[in-house]
Biotite code that builds the C-alpha atoms (Angstrom):
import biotite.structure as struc

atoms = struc.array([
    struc.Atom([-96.462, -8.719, -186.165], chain_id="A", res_id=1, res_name="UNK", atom_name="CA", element="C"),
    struc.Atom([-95.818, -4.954, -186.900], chain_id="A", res_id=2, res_name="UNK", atom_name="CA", element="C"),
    struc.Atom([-96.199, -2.264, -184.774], chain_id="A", res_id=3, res_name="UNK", atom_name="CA", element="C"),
    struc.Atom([-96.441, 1.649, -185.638], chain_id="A", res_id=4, res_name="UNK", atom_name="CA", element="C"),
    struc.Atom([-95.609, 4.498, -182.725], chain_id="A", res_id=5, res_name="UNK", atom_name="CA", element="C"),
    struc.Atom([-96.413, 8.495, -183.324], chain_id="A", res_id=6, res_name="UNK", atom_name="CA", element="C"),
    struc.Atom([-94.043, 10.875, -181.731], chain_id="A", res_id=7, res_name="UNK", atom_name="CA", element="C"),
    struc.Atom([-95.842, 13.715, -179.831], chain_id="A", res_id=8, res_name="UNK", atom_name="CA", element="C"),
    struc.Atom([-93.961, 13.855, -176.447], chain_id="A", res_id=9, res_name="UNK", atom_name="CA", element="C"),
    struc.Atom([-93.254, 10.478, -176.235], chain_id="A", res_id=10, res_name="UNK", atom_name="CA", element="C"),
    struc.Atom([-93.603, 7.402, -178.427], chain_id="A", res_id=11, res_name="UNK", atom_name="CA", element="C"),
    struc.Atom([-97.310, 5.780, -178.365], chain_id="A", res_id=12, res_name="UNK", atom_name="CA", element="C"),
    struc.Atom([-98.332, 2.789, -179.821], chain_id="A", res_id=13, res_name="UNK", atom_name="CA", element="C"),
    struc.Atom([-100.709, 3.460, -182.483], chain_id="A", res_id=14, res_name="UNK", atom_name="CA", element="C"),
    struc.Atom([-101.374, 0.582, -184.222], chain_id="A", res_id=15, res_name="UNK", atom_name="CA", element="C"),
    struc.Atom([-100.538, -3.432, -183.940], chain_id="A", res_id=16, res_name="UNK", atom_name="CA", element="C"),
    struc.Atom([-100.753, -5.006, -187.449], chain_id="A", res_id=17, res_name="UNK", atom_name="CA", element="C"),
    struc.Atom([-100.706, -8.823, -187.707], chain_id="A", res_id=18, res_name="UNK", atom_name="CA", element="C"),
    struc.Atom([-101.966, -11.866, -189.973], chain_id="A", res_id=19, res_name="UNK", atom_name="CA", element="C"),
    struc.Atom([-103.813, -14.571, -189.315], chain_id="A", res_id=20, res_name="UNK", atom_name="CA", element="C"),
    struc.Atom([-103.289, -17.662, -190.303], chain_id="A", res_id=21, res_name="UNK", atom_name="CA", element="C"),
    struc.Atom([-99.667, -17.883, -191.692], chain_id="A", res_id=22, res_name="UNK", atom_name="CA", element="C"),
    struc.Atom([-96.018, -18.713, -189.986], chain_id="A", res_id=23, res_name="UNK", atom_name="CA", element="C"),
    struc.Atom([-93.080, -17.410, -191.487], chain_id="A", res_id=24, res_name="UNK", atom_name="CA", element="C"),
    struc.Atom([-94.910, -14.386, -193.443], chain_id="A", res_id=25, res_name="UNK", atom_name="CA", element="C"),
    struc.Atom([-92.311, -12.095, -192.137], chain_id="A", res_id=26, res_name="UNK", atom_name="CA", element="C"),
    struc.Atom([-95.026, -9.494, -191.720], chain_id="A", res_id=27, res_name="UNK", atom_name="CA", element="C"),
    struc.Atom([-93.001, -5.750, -191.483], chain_id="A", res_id=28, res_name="UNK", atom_name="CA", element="C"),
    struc.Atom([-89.759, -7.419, -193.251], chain_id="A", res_id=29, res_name="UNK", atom_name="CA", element="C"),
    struc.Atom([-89.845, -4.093, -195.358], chain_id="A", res_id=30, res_name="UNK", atom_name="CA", element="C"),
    struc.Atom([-92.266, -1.383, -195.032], chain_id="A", res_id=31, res_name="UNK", atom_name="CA", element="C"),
    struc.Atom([-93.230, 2.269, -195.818], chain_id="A", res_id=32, res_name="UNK", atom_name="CA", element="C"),
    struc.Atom([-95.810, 4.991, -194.406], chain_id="A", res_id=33, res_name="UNK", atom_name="CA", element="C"),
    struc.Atom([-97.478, 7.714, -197.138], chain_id="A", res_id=34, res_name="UNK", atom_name="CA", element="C"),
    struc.Atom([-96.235, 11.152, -197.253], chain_id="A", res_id=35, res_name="UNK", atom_name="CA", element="C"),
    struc.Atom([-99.315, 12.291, -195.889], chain_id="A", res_id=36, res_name="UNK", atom_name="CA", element="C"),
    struc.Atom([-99.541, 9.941, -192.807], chain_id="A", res_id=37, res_name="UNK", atom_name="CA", element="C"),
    struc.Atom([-102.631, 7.826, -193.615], chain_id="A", res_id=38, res_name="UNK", atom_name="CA", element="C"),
    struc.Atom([-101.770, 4.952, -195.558], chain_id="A", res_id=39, res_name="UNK", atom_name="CA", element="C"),
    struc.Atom([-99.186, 2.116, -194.481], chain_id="A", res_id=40, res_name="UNK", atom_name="CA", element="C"),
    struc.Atom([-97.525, -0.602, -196.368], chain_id="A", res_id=41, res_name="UNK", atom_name="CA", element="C"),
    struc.Atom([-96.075, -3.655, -195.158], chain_id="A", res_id=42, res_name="UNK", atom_name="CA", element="C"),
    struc.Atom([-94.092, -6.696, -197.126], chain_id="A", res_id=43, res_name="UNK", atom_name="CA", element="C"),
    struc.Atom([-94.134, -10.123, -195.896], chain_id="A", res_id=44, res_name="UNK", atom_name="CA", element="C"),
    struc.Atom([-91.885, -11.343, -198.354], chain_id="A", res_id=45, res_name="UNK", atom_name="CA", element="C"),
    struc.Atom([-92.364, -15.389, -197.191], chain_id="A", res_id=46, res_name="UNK", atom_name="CA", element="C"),
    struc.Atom([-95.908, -14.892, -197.176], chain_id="A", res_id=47, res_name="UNK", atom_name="CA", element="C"),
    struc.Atom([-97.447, -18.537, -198.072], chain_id="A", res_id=48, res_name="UNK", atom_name="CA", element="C"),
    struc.Atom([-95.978, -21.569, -198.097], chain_id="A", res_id=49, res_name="UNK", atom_name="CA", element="C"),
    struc.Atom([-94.368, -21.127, -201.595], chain_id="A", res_id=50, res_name="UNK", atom_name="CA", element="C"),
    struc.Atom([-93.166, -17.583, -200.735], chain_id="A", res_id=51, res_name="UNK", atom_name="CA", element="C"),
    struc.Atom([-94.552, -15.677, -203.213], chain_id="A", res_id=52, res_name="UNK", atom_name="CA", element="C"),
    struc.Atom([-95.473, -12.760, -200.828], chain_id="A", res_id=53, res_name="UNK", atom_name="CA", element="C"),
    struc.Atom([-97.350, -10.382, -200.451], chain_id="A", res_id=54, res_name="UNK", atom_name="CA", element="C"),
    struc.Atom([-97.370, -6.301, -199.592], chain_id="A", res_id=55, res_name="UNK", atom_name="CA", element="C"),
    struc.Atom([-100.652, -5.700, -197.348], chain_id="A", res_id=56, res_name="UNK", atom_name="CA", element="C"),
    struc.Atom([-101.875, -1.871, -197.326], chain_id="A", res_id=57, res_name="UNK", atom_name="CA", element="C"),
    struc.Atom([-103.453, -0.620, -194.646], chain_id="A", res_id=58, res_name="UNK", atom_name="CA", element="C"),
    struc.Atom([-105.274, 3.237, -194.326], chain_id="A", res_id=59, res_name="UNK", atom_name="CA", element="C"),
    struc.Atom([-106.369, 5.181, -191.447], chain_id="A", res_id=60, res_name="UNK", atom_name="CA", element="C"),
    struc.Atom([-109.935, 6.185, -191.390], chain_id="A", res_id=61, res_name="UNK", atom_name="CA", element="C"),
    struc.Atom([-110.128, 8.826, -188.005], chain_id="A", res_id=62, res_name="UNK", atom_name="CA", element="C"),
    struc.Atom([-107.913, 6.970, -185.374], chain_id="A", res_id=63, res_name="UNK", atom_name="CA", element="C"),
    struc.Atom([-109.124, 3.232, -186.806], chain_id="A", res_id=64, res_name="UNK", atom_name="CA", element="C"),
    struc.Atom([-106.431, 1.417, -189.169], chain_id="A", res_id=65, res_name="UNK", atom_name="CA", element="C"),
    struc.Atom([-108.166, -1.005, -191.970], chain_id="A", res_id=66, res_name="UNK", atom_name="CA", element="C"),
    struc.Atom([-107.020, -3.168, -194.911], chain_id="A", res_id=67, res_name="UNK", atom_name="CA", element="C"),
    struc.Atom([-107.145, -1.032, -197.919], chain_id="A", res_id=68, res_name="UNK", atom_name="CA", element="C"),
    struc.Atom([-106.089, -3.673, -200.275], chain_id="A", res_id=69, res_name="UNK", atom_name="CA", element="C"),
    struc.Atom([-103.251, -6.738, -200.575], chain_id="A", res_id=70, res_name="UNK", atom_name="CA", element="C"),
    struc.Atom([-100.715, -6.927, -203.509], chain_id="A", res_id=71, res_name="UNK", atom_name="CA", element="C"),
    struc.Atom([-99.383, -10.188, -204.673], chain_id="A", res_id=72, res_name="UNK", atom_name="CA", element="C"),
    struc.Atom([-97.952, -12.541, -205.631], chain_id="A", res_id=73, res_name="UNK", atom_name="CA", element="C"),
    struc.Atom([-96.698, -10.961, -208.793], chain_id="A", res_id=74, res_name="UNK", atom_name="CA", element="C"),
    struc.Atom([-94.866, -12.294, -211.757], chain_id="A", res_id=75, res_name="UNK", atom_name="CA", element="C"),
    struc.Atom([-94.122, -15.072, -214.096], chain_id="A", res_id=76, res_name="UNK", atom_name="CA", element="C"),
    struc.Atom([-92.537, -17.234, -211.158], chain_id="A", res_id=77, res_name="UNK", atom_name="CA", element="C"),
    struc.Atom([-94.836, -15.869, -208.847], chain_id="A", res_id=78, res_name="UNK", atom_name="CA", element="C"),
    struc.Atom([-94.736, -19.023, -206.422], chain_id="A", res_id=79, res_name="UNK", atom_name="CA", element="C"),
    struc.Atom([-90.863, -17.679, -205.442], chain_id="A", res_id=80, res_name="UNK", atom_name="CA", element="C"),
    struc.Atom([-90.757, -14.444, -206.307], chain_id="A", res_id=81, res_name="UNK", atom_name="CA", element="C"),
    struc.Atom([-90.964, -13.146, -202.683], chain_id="A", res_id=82, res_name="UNK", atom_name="CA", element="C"),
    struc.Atom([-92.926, -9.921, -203.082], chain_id="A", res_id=83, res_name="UNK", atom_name="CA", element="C"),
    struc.Atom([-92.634, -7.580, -200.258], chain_id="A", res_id=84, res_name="UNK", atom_name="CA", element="C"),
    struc.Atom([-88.895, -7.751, -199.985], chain_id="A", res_id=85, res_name="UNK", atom_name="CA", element="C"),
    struc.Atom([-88.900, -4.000, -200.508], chain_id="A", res_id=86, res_name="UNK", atom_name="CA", element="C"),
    struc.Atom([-91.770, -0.871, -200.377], chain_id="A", res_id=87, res_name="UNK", atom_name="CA", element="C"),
    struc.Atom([-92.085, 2.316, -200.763], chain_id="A", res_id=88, res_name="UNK", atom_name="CA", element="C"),
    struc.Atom([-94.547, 5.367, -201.427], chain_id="A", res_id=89, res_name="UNK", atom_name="CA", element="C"),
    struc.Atom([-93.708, 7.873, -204.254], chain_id="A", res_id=90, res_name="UNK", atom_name="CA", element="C"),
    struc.Atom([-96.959, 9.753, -203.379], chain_id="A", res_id=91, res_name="UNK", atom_name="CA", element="C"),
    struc.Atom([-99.857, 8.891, -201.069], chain_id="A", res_id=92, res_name="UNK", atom_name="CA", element="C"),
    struc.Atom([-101.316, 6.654, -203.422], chain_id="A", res_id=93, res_name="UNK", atom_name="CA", element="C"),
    struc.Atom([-98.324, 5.417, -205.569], chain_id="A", res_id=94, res_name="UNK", atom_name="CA", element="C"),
    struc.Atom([-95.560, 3.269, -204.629], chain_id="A", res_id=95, res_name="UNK", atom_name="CA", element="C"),
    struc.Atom([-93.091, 1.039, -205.517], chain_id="A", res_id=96, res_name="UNK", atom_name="CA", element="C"),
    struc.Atom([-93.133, -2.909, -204.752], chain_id="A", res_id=97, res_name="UNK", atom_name="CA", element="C"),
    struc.Atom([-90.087, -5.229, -204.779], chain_id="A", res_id=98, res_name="UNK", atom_name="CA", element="C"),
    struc.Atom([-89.430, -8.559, -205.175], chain_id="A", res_id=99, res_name="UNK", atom_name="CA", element="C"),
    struc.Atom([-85.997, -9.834, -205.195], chain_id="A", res_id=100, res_name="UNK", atom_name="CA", element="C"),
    struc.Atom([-86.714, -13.800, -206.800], chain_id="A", res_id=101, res_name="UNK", atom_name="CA", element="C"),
    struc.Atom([-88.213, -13.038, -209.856], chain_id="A", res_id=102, res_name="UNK", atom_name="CA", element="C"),
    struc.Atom([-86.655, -14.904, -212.580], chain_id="A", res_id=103, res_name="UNK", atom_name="CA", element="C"),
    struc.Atom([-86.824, -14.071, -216.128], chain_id="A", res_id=104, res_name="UNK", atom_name="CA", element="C"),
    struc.Atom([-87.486, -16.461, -219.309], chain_id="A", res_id=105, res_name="UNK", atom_name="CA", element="C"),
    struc.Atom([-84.235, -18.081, -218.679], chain_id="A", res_id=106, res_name="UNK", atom_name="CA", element="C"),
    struc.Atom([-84.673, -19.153, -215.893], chain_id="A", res_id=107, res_name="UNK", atom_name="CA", element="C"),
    struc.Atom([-82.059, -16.226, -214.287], chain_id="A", res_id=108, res_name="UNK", atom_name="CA", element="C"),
    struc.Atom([-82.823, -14.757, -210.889], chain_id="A", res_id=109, res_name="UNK", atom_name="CA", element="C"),
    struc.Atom([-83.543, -10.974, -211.786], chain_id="A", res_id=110, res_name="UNK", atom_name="CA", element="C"),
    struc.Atom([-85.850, -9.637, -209.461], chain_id="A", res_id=111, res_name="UNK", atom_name="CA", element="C"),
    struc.Atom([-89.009, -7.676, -209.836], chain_id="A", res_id=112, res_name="UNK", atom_name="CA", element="C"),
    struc.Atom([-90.432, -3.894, -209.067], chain_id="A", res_id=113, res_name="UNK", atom_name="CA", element="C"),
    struc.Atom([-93.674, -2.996, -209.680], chain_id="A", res_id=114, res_name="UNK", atom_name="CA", element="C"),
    struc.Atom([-94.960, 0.818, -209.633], chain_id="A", res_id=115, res_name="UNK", atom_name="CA", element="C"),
    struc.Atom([-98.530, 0.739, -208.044], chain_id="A", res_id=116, res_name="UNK", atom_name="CA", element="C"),
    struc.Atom([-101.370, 3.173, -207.829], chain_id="A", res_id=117, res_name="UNK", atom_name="CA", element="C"),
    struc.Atom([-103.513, 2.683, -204.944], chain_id="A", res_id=118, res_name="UNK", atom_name="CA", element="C"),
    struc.Atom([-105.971, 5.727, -205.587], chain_id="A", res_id=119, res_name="UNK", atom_name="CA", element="C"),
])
């Protein structure tokens, strides 16, 4: 479960974000909000039961937050890769996704980033 409070003059609540479904997701172990306010992302890194993970991305539509889309998994081990270890927006509709399990062709743990565009 995530939660997201605005700042006017005092905190407020303005959204709950949570998943259905899942245990151990780790829903809000990294996330990011746009530059412009309206779009949120949110890694749960041990998101299915082989922790591949997953970065969900929600937008804000008036005062209403909906799913905009769901990255993951991602890679050539992407069973373990754990996507949604790290987020960030560069822009309101590009941003950078981490996963810190990747391994490469030799089997080494390397880790993974991923530029997105969301637009």
């Amino acid at each position: 479960m995530a939660y997201y409070y605005r700042y006017s003059t005092s905190w407020t609540r303005s959204a709950t974000f949570s998943l259905t479904n899942t245990t151990n997701a780790r829903l809000g172990y990294s996330g990011a909000i746009s530059p412009d306010g309206n779009r949120i992302i949110l890694g749960a890194p041990y998101y299915a039961a082989t922790a591949g993970g997953r970065e969900f991305i929600s937008e804000k539509s008036g005062s209403t937050w909906g799913v905009l889309t769901t990255i993951g998994p991602l890679g050539n081990n992407s069973t373990s890769s754990r996507v949604g270890i790290s987020s960030a927006f560069g822009t309101n509709s590009r941003l950078v996704i981490g996963g810190n399990m990747q391994k490469n062709s030799d089997g080494i743990v390397t880790g993974l980033a991923y530029l997105v565009d969301i637009s």
